[in-house]
C-alpha positions in Angstrom: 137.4 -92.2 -103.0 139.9 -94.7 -100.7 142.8 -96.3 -102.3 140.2 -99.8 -102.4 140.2 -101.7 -105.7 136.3 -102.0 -106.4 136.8 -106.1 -108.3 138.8 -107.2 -104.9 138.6 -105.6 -102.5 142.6 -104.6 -101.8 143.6 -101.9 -99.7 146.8 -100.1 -97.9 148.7 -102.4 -96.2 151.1 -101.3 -93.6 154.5 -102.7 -92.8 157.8 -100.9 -91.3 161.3 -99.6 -93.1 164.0 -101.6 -92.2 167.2 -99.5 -92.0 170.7 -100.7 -92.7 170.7 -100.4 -89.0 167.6 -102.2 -88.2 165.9 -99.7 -87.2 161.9 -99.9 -88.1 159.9 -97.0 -89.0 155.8 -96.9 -90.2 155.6 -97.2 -93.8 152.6 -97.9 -96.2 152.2 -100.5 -99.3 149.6 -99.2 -101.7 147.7 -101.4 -104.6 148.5 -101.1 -107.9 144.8 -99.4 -108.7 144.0 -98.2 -111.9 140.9 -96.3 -113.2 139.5 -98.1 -116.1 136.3 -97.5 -117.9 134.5 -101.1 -119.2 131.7 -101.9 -121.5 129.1 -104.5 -120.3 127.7 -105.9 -123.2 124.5 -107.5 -120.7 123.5 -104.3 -119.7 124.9 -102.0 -123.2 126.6 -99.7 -120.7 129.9 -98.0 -119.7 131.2 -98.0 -116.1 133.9 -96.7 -114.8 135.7 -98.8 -111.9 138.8 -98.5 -109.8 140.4 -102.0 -109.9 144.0 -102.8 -109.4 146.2 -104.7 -112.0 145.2 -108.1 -110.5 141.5 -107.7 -111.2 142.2 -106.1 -114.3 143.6 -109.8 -115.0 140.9 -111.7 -113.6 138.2 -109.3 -115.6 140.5 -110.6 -118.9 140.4 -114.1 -118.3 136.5 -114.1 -117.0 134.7 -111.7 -118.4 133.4 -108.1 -116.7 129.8 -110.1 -116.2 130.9 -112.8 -114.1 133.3 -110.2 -112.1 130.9 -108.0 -111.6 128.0 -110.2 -110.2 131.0 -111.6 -108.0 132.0 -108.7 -106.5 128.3 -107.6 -105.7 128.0 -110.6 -104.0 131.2 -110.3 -101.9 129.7 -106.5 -101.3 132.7 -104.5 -102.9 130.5 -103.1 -105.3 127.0 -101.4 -104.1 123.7 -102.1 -106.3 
């Protein structure tokens, strides 16, 4: 599986070393993702997602059923 959190959608960014010298070389900035198992009460079963820490705020402060039906409608999680 890609390095994609499955709530937001956040993937590698890329961006360049900067030296002392200033010279720039290729680097890559990877999410903070997580694999997390979660309970949905709705439904009275587990899934296991990979989110990063920022959705893993957002499902805290919204509830896994509103994230969920959220990100199915943004298409980062397939039916």
């Amino acid at each position: 599986m890609s390095r994609v959190c499955q709530i937001t959608g956040k993937k590698v960014m890329v961006g360049n070393n900067v030296s002392h010298s200033n010279r720039k070389t290729k680097r890559k900035f990877y999410p903070n993702l997580q694999t997390k198992k979660f309970f949905v009460p709705e439904t009275g079963e587990w899934i296991i997602l990979k989110v990063s820490v920022n959705a893993l705020r957002t499902i805290n402060k919204n509830g896994i059923a509103s994230v969920l039906s959220k990100a199915i409608e943004n298409g980062n999680i397939l039916v």
